[in-house]
C-alpha positions as a printed NumPy array, in Angstrom:
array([[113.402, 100.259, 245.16 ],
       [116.763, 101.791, 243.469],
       [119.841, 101.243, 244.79 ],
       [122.51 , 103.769, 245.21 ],
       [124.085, 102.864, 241.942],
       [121.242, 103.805, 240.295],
       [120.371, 107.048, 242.083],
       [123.931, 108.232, 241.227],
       [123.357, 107.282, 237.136],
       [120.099, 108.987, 237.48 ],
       [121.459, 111.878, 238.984],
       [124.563, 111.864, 236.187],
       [122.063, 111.693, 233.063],
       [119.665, 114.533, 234.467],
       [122.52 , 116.952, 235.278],
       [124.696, 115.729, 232.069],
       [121.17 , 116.479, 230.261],
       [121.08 , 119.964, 231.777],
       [124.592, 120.839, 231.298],
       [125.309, 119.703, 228.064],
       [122.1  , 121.534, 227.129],
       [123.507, 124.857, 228.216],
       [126.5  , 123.999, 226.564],
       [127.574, 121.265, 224.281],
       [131.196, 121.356, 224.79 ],
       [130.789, 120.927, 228.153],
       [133.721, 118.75 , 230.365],
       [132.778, 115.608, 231.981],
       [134.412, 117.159, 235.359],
       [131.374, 120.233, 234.537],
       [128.687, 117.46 , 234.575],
       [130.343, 115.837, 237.71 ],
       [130.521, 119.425, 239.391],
       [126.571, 119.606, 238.562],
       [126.232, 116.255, 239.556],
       [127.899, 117.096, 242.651],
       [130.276, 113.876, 242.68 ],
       [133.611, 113.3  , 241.871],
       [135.018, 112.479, 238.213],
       [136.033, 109.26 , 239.141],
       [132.643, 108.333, 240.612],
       [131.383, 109.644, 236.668],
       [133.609, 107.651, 234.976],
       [132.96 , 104.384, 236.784],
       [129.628, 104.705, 235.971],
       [130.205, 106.222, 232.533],
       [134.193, 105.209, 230.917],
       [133.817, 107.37 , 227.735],
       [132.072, 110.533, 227.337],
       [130.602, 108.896, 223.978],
       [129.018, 106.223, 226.816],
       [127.152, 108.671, 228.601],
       [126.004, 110.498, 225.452],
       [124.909, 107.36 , 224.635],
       [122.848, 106.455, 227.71 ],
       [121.193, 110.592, 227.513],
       [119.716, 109.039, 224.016],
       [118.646, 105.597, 225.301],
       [117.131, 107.473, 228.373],
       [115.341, 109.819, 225.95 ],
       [113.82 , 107.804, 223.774],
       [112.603, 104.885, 226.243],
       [110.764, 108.472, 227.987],
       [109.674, 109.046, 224.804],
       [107.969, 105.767, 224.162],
       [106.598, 105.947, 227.563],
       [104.793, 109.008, 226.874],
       [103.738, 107.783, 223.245],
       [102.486, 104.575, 225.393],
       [100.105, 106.649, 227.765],
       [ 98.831, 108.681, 225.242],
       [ 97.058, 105.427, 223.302]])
């Protein structure tokens, strides 16, 4: 079971991952706007725009090892 904390980060990294997608230059208040929460909710989960880049590229490579995983 997730908690609420983790719904929210979840929710962050797929929206930041669509956004930032569409456009790299992006704002963190246009991820929290896609996120549909407030910046300050984003930033206490993420301080630093470099942090949440950072957590998109540990997300996508543990997915990445997952599928590498099933497919031996």
């Amino acid at each position: 079971m997730t908690t609420r904390a983790e719904d929210t980060r979840g929710r962050i990294l797929l929206a930041a991952a669509r956004v930032l997608a569409a456009r790299e230059a992006a704002s963190m208040a246009d991820i929290a706007a896609a996120a549909q929460i407030t910046r300050g909710t984003l930033y206490r989960h993420f301080p630093a725009r470099e942090s949440l880049i950072q957590a998109l590229d540990a997300t996508a490579n543990e997915e990445a090892g997952r599928h590498l995983a099933e497919a031996n």
